[in-house]
C-alpha positions as CSV (number, residue, x, y, z in Angstrom):
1,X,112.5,-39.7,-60.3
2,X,111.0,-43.2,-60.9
3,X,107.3,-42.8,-60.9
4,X,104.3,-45.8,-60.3
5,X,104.1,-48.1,-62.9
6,X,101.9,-51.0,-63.1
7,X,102.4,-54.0,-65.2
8,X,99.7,-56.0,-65.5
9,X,97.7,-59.2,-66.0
10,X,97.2,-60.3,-70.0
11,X,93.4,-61.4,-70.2
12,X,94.7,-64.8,-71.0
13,X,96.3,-64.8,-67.2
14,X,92.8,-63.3,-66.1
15,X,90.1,-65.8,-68.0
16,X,92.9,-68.5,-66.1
17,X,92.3,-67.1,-63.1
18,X,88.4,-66.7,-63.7
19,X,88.1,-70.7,-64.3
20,X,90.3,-71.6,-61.3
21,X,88.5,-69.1,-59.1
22,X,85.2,-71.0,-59.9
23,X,86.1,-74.3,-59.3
24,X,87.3,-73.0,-55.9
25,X,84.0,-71.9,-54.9
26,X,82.5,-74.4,-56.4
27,X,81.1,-73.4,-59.7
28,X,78.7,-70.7,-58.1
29,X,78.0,-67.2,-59.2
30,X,77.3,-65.4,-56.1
31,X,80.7,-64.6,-55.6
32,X,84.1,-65.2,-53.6
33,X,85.1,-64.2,-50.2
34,X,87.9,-64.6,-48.2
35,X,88.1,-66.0,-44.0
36,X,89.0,-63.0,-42.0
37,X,92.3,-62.3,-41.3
38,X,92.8,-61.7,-37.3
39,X,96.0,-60.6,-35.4
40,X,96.6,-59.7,-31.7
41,X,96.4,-55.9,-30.6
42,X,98.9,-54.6,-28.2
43,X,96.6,-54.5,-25.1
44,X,96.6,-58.7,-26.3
45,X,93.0,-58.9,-27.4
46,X,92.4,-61.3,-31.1
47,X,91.2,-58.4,-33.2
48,X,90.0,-58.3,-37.6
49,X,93.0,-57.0,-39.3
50,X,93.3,-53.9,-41.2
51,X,91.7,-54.1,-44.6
52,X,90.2,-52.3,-47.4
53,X,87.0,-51.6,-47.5
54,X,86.3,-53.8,-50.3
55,X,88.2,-56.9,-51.4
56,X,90.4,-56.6,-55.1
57,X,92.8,-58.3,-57.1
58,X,94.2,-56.4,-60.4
59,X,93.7,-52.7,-59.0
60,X,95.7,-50.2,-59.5
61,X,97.4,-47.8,-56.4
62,X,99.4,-44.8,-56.3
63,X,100.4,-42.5,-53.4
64,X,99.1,-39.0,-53.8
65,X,101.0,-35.4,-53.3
66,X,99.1,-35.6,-49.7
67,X,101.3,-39.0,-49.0
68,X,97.3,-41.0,-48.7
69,X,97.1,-44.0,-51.6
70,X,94.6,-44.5,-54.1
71,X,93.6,-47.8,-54.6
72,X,90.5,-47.9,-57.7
73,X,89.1,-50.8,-59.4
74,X,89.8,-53.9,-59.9
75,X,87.9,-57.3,-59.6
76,X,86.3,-58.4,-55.9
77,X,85.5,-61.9,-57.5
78,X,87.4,-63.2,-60.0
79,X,84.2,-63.8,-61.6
80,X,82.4,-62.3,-64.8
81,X,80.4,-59.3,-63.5
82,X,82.9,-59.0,-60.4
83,X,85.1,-56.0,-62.0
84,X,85.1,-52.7,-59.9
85,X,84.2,-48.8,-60.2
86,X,85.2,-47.8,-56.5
87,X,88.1,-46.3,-55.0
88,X,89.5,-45.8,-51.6
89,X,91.6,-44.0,-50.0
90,X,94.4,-45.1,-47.3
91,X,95.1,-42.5,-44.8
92,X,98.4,-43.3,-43.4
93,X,97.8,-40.5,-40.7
94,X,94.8,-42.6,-39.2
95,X,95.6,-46.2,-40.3
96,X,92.5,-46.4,-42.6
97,X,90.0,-47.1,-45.5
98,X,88.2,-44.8,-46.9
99,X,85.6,-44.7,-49.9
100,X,86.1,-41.8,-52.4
101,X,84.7,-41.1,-55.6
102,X,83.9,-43.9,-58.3
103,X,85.5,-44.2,-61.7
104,X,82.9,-43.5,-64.3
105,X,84.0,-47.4,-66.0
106,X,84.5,-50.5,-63.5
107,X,88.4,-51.8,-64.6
108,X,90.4,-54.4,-64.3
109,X,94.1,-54.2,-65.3
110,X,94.1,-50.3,-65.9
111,X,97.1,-48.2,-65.7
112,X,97.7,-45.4,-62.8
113,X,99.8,-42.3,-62.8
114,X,100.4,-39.5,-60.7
115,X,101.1,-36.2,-63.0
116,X,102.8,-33.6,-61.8
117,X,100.5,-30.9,-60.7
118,X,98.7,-34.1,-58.4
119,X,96.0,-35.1,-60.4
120,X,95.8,-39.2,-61.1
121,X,95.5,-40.6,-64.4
122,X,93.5,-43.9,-65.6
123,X,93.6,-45.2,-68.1
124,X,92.6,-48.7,-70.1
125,X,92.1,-52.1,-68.5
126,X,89.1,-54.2,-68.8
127,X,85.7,-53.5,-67.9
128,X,84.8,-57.3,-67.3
129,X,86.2,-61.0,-67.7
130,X,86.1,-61.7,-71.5
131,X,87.2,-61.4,-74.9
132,X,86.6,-57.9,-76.1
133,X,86.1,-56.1,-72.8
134,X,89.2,-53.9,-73.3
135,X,88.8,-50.5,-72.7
136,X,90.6,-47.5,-74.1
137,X,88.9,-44.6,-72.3
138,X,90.6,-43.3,-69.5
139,X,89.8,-40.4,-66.5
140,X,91.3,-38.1,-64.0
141,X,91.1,-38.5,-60.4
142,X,90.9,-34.7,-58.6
143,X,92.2,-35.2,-55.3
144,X,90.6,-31.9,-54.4
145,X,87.3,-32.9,-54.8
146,X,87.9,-36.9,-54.3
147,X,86.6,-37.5,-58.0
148,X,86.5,-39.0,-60.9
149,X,86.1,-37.2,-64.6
150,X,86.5,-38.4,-68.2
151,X,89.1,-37.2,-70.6
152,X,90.5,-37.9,-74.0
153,X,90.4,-41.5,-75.1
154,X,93.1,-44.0,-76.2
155,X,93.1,-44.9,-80.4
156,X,92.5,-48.2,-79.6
157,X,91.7,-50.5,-76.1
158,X,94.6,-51.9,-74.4
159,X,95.4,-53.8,-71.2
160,X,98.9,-55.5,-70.5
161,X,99.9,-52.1,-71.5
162,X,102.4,-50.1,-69.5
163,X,102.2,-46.4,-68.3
164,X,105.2,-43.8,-67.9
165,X,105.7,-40.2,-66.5
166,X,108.1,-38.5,-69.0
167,X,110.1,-35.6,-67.7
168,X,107.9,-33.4,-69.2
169,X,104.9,-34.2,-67.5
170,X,103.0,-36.0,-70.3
171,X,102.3,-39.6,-70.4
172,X,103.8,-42.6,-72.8
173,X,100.9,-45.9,-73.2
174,X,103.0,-48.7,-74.9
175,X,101.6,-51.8,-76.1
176,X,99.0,-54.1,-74.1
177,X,96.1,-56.5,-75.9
178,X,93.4,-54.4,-77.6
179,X,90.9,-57.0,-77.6
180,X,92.3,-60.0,-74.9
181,X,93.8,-62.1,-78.2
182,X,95.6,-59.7,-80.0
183,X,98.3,-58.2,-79.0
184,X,99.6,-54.1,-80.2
185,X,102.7,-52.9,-81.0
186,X,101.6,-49.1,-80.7
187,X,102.1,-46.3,-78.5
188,X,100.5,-43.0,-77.4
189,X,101.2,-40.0,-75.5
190,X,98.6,-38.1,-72.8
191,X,99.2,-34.3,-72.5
192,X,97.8,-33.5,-69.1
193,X,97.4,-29.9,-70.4
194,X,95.1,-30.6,-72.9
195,X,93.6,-33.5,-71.9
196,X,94.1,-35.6,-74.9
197,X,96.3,-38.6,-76.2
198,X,98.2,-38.5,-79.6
199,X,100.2,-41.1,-81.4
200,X,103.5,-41.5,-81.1
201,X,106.3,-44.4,-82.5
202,X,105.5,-47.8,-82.8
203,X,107.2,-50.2,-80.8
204,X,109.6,-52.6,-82.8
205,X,107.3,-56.0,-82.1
206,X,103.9,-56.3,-80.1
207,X,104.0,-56.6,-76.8
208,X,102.0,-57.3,-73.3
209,X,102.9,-57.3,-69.8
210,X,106.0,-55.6,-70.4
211,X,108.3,-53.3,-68.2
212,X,108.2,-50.0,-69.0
213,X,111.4,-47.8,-66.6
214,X,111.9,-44.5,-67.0
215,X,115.7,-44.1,-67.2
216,X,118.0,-41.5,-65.9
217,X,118.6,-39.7,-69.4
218,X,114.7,-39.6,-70.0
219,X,114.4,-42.3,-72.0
220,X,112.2,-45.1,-71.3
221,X,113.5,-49.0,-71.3
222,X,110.6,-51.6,-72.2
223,X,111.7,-55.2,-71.8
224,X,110.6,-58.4,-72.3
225,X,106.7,-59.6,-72.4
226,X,104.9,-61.8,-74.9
227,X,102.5,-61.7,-78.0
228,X,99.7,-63.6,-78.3
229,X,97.5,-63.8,-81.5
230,X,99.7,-65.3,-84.0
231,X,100.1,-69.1,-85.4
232,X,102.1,-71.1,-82.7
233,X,100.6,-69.6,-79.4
234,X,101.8,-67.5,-76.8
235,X,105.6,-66.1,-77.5
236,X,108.1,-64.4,-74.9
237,X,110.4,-61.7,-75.9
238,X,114.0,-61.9,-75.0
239,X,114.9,-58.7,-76.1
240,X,114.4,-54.8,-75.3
241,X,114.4,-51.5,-76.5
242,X,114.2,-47.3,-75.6
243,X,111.6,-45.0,-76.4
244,X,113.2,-41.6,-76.9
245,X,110.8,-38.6,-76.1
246,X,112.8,-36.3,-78.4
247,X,112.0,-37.9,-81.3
248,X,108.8,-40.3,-80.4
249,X,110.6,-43.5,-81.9
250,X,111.7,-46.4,-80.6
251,X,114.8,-48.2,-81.5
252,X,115.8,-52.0,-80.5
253,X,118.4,-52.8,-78.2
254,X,121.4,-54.8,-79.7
255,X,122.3,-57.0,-76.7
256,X,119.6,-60.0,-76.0
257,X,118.3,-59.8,-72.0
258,X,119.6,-62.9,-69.9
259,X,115.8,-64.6,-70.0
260,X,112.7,-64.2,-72.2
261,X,110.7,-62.9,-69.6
262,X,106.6,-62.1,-69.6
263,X,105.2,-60.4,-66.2
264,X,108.3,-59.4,-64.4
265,X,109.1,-56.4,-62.5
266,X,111.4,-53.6,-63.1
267,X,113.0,-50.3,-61.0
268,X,115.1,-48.1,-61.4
269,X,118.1,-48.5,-58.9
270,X,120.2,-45.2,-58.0
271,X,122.9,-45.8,-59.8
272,X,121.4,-45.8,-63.3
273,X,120.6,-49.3,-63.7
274,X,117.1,-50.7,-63.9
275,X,117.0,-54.2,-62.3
276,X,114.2,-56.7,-63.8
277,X,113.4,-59.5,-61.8
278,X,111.0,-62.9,-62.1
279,X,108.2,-63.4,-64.6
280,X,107.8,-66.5,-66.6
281,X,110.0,-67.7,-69.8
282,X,108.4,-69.9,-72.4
283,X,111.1,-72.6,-71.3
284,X,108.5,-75.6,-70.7
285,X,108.5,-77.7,-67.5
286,X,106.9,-80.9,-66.7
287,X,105.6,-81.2,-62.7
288,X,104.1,-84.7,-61.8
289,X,104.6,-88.4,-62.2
290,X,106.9,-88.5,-65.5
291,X,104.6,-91.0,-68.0
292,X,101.3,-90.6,-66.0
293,X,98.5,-89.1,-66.9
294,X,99.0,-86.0,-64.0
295,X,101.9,-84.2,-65.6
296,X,101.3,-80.6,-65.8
297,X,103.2,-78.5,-69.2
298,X,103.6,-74.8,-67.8
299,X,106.0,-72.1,-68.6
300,X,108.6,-71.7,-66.1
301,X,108.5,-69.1,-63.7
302,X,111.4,-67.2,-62.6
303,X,114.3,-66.5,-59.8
304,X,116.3,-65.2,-62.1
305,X,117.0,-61.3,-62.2
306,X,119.1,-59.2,-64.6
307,X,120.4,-55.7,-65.1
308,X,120.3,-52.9,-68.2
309,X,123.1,-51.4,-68.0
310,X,122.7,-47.7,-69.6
311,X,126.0,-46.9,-70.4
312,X,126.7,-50.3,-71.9
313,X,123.4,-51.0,-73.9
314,X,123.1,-54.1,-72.6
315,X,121.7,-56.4,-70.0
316,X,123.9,-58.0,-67.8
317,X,123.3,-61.2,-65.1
318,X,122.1,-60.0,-61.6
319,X,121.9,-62.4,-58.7
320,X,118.8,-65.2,-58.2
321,X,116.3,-64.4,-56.0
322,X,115.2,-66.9,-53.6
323,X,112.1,-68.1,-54.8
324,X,110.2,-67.6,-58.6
325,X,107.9,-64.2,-58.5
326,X,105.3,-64.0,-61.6
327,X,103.0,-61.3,-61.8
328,X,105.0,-60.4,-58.5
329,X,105.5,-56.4,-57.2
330,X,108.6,-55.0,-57.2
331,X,109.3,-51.5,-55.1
332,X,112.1,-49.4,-54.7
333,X,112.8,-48.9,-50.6
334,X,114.2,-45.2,-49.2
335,X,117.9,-46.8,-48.9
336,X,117.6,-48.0,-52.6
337,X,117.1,-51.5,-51.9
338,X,114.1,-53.3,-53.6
339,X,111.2,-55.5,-52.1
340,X,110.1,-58.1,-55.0
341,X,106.8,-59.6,-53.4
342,X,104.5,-62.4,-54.3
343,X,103.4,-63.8,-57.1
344,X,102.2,-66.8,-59.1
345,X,102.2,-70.1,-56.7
346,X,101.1,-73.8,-58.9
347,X,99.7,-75.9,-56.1
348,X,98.9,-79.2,-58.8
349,X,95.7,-77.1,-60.9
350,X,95.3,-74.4,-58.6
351,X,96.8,-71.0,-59.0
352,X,97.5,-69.2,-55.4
353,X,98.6,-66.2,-54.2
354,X,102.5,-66.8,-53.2
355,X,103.7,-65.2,-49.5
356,X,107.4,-65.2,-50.3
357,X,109.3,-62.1,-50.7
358,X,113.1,-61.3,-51.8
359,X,114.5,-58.4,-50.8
360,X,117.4,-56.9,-53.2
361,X,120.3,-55.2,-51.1
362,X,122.0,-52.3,-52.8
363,X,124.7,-52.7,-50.5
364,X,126.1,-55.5,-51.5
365,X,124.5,-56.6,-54.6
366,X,122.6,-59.4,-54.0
367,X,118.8,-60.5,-52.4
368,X,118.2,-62.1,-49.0
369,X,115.0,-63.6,-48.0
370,X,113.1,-61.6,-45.7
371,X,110.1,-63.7,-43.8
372,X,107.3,-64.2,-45.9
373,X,103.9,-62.3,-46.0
374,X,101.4,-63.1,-44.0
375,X,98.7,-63.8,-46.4
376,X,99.7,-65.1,-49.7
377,X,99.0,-62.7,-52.7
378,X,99.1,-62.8,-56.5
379,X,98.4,-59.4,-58.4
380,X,98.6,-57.4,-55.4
381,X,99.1,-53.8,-55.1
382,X,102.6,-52.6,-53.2
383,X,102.8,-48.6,-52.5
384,X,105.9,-46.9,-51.1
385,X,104.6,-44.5,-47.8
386,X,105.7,-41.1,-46.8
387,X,106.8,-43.6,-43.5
388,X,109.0,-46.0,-45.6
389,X,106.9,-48.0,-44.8
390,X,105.6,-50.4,-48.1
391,X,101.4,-50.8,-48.3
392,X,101.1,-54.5,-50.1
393,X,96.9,-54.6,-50.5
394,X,94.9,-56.9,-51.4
395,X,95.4,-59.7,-54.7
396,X,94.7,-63.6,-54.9
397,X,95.2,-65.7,-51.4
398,X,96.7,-68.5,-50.9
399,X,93.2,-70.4,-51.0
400,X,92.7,-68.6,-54.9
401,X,89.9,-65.9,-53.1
402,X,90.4,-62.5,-53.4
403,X,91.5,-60.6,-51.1
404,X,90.8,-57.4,-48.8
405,X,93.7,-57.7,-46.7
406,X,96.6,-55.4,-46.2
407,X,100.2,-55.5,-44.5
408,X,103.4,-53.3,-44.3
409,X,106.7,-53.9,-45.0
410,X,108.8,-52.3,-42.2
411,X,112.2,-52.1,-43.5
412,X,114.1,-51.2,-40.3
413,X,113.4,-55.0,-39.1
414,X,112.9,-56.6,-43.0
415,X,109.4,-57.8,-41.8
416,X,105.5,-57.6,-42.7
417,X,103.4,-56.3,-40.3
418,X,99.6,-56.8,-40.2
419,X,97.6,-53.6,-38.6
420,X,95.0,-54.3,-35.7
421,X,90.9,-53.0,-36.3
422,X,87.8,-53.4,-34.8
423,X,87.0,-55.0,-31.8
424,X,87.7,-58.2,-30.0
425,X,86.8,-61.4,-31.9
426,X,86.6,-64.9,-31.4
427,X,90.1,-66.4,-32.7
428,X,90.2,-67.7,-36.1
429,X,92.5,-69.2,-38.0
430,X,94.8,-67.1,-39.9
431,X,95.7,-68.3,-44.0
């Protein structure tokens, strides 16, 4: 069973995000918001969207035994101080937000699990925007009681680090930046029944904003990402390799992956296979007039995809997607096809929230282009429902604010659907 896994911004995507997010609103410090989002109810009235209670980019979400999601954390302004403690809940029953307990540390960036007996772990992240706001505490959410409670803390702080349910119940934290400019090549394990993390192997090179997929034989595939902290810059890994439970080691994958890749998206398809698609290589590109003075150097985002093949060892060419998907979601549908949403968007300096979406169909091996999201989103959450239905929440817009907004993807028509609440308002234009 492929469980949630979150992969997540490095603090040197974050501090980007923090400077563009500023300029946007114009250098002040009271904070970000976002124009309403209205759509038509079905008696025909212009009624607010659905939304969370709260607006947040970089949160973490996972669906809960009782099929309601748990969103927590996160940052409502893209701004130093604007990193959250809250949580909601979305109850798919009634169509709504609700508050629940807060997390006793506001995070950014965290990872979330679902153990097996239902209880939620958190762990890492950053507490603010900054060098040295890394966290490495981490706490159980009790759906019982709807709260929040410390236990054991990581060896070190991490964020950019990955999460992953092992089949037997514990918890493997692999790499991530310890302090937002150095980057870790070590791992941990949680034990749920005692409440504490323990070392385990060390990775074979440092890496952050990785994919971490638990395969079918137990193992656990972690590909590509970067390391940062060195002479020369920012480097992106072209290469893999399996953690093996048994024996708490990690061993290096012969075969090279198609693309270097740093902030792509991986599942696990039903035939074995994990499929990784998007992120951003550390090929160089050049937008603008060539020889003037507004040419923009950038690493190149992806629409590439590619397989690991288990059986083989290696990684093997999957079809392009439509359009490039950084920092995009990727999630596995109920008929094993895959929705890879969003993602980083260039507009000349600005970074936005993209709307497009590709949709991977199992059937025959290849992604069409669904219509795209109604509001654009970058570092978005995207939640698989009891319904089928897929919860994308929240992110950065298309205008670089952060956002409160929520749609579905309905897979029956490969479409997003916004949710009508409230009461009749005067119309507004949508993003």
């Amino acid at each position: 069973m492929l469980m949630p896994m979150r992969r997540l911004l490095s603090s040197f995507t974050r501090m980007i995000l923090c400077v563009l997010a500023a300029l946007m609103a114009g250098c002040s410090s009271a904070g970000i918001s976002e124009a309403p989002v209205y759509v038509t109810n079905p008696q025909g009235q212009r009624v607010m969207a659905l939304s969370m209670t709260t607006p947040r980019a970089d949160a973490a979400a996972v669906k809960l035994l009782n099929g309601k999601v748990l969103i927590c954390g996160g940052t409502s302004t893209a701004l130093v101080g604007g990193v959250l403690n809250s949580a909601e809940l979305y109850n798919p029953a009634t169509e709504t937000f609700e508050p629940t307990g807060s997390m006793n540390d506001p995070r950014q960036g965290q990872t979330i699990t679902l153990l097996r007996d239902g209880r939620v772990l958190v762990a890492g992240g950053a507490r603010n925007i900054g060098y040295r706001s890394e966290l490495s505490s981490a706490e159980i959410y009790d759906p019982a009681s709807g709260t929040f409670s410390p236990t054991g803390s990581m060896a070190v702080p991490r964020e950019g680090h990955t999460a992953t349910l092992l089949n037997d119940g514990r918890v493997m934290i692999a790499g991530g930046s310890d302090n937002g400019q150095h980057t870790i090549s070590s791992a941990e394990v949680y034990d749920p029944g005692i409440g504490t993390f323990s070392p385990t192997g060390t990775m074979t090179v440092p890496r952050e904003a990785h994919t971490a997929t638990l395969l079918l034989n137990g193992q656990v595939l972690i590909a590509g990402g970067g390391r940062a902290g060195m002479p020369g810059g920012y480097i992106v890994y072209r290469n893999g390799e399996l953690y093996d439970p048994r024996s708490g080691s990690f061993s290096l994958i012969n075969s090279p992956m198609i693309s270097d890749r740093v902030g792509a998206s991986a599942v696990l398809l039903r035939d074995g296979r994990a499929l990784i698609a998007g992120g951003k290589s550390s090929r160089i590109l050049l937008a603008g007039r060539f020889g003037g003075t507004r040419n923009i150097a950038s690493f190149a985002p992806l629409n590439t995809a590619e397989y690991y093949d288990p059986e083989s060892h290696s990684f093997q060419k999957a079809p392009d997607m439509y359009g490039p998907h950084y920092l995009g979601t990727a999630t596995l549908l109920t008929d094993g096809s895959v929705l890879v949403a969003g993602g980083w968007l260039q507009q000349g300096p600005v970074v936005i929230g993209s709307k497009e979406a590709d949709l991977y169909d199992v059937t025959v091996g290849r992604f069409d282009q669904p219509p795209p999201m109604h509001v654009g989103r970058l570092d978005q959450t995207a939640t698989m429902l009891d319904n089928g239905k897929v919860l994308v929440a929240g992110g950065i817009n298309g205008k670089s604010y952060v956002s409160a907004s929520v749609e579905f993807y309905e897979r029956l028509h490969r479409r997003f659907e916004l949710l009508p609440e409230g009461e009749p308002a005067n119309a507004a234009p949508q993003e």
